[in-house]
N, C-alpha and C positions, 0 to 999 in steps of 0.2 A: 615441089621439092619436099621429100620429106623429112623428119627430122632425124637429127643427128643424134645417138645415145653412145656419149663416151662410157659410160659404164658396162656397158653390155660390149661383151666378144664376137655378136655377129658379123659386125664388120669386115673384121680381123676375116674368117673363113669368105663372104662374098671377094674380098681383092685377091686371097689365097685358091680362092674354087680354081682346081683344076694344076696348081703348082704345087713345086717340092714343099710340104707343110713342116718337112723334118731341118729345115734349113733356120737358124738360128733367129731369125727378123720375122719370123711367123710366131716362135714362142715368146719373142720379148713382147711383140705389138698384143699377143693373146692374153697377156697376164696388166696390160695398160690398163686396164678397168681394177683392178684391185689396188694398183701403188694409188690410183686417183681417190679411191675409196679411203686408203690408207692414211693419206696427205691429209687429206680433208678431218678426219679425225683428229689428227695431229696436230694441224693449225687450230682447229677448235676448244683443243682438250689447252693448247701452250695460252692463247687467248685468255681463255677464263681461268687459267692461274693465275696471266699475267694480271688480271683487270683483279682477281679476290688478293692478292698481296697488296696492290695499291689502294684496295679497300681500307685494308688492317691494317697498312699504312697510315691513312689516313685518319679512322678510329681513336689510332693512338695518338698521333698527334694533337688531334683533336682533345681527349682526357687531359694530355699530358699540358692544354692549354686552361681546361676547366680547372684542375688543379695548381696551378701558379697562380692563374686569377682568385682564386678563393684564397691561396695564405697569404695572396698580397691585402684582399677585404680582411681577411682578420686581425693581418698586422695593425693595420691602418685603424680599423674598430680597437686593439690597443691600448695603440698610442692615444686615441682620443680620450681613451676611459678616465675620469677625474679621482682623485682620490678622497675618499670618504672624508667629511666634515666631523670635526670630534669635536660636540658640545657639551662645553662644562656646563653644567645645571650648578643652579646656584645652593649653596647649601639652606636645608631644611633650618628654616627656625623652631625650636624646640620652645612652645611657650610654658615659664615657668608656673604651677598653677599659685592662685592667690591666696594668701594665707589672709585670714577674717580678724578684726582685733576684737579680742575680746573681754571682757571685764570679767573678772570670776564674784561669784554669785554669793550673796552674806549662804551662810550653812542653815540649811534647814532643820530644825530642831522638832522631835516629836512629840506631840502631847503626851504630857505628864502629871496625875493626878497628885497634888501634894496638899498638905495644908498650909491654909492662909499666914502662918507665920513664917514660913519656911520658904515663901514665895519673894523673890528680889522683887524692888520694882521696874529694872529691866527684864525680867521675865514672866513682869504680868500681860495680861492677853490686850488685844489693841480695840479698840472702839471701833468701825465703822468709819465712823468722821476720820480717826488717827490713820487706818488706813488710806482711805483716800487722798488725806492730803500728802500722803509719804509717797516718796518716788523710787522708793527698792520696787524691785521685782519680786512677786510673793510666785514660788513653787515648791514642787513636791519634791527637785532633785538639787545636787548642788553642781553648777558650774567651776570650773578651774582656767581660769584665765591666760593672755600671752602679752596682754597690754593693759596694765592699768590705769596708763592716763591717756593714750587716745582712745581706747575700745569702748564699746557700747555697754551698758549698764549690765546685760544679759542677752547675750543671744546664743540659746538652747538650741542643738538639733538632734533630734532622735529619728531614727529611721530603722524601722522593725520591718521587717520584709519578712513575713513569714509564706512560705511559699503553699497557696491555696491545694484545698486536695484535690486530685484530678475526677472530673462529676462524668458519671456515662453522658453524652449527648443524647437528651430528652428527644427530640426532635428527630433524631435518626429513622430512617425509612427500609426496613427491610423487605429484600426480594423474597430469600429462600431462609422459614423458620422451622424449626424444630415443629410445631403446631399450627398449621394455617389457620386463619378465620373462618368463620362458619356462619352461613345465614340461619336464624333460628330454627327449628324444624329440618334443617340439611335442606342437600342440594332440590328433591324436589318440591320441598314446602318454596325455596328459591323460583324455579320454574315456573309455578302456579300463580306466586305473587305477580310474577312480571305478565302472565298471559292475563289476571285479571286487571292492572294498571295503566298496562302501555294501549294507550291511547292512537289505531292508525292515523297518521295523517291524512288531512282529505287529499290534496297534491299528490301525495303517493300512490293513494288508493288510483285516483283517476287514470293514473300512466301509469297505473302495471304495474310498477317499481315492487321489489324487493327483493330478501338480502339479510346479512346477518353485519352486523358492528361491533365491533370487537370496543370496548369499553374499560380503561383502566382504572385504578381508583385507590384511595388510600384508608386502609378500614385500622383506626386509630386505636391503641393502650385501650380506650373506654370503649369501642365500638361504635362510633359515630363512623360518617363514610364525609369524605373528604377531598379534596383533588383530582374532581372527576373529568376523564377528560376522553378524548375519541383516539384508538390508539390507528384505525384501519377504519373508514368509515364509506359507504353505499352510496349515499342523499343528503345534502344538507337537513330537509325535513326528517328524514327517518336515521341522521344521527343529533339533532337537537330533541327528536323525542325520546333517544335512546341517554343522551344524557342528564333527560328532565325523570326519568323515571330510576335510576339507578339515582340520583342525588337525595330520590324520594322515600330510599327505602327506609327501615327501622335499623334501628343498632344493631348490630353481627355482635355475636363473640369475638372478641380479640383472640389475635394470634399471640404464641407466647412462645421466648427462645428464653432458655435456661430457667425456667417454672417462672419470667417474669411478664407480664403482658407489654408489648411493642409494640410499634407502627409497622403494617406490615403491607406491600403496593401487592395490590389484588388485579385479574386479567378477567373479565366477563364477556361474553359472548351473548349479546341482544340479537334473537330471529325475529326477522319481519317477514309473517308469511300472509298472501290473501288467500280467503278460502272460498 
């Protein structure tokens, strides 16, 4: 048996082979494959409206439920919130400061040359002995009192604050001066020193080793060298020999900023070459 295609109008012509084709049930049966073609779209296209509305349908109701649930969470967060605690801090005591009692002080009187007749015997001059056993207080200035009968016989305070002048810092270390330091004889009398001084290591020598050390150092106001230290170093060996021969040198010229001599950090470069 073969199969059946309603879509297809063949059919239509094999039952019609050979009859009146002009007869009305030949053209409606001939045009059956297109309303079926037609339907078929129809029901499909009504379908997936119908099913995309009840989508966005459902979309919305769905939002329209996220949204109630959230203002009912925040109502609720709300209502719980407490309301701020307002603490009185207790008031600041304000301590009164202490006033000192004080006794005011006999007046200090100046020496005065006069003659032996003209001289009281209250204001002849006191013995040693007369001082010591007397309980005034002997100074240069006179006190003015607030208590004469509890306060203390004298109690003096002076306080001179004069404010010190400000001193360059001695000690300061400069990078970059108006006049750099100089090894005596320039840089290659420099050169020469170090190729007669530096000492290979034997360690070095045997592995090969070498390299240049970069050597920092502070060449002082007087020209001594001072705070030598490895700034990039090679080899332990050939940088403990590169800081035993730069600590060795002689005194530099100081460097000097504003025609004065300073502390000025110096950068050296020690080559270790075998030949």
């Amino acid at each position: 048996m073969s199969k059946i295609d309603l879509i297809s109008g063949a059919w239509c012509d094999l039952v019609f082979e050979g009859r009146n084709q002009s007869y009305g049930a030949y053209r409606l049966r001939k045009s059956t494959g297109k309303r079926n073609v037609w339907s078929l779209l129809i029901v499909l296209i009504a379908a997936v409206v119908i099913f995309s509305v009840i989508a966005i349908k459902n979309v919305i109701q769905a939002n329209q439920r996220v949204a109630v649930t959230t203002a009912v969470e925040l109502s609720s967060i709300e209502t719980k919130k407490k309301q701020p605690k307002v603490e009185k801090k207790a008031p600041v005591k304000i301590e009164q400061p202490k006033v000192e009692k004080v006794k005011s002080s006999i007046k200090f009187t100046a020496p005065v040359i006069k003659k032996d007749e003209d001289v009281k015997p209250e204001e002849e001059m006191k013995t040693q002995e007369d001082l010591q056993k007397t309980k005034t207080t002997i100074g240069a200035f006179n006190v003015v009192g607030n208590d004469e009968v509890g306060g203390e016989v004298l109690k003096a305070k002076e306080e001179i604050a004069q404010p010190e002048p400000k001193k360059e810092e001695e000690n300061k270390v400069f990078d970059v001066v108006e006049e750099q330091p100089s090894f005596p004889g320039g840089p290659s009398a420099l050169m020469q020193w170090l190729r007669d001084n530096i000492k290979y290591p034997v360690i070095a020598a045997e592995n090969g080793i070498e390299g240049r050390v970069i050597v920092q150092f502070v060449v002082s106001k007087t020209g001594s060298i001072s705070d030598v230290r490895v700034a990039r170093g090679v080899d332990p060996s050939l940088d403990k020999e590169a800081v035993r021969v730069v600590s060795s040198m002689p005194n530099w010229t100081p460097g000097k900023q504003n025609g004065t001599s300073v502390n000025v950090r110096y950068t050296l470069p020690v080559t270790f070459k075998l030949q």
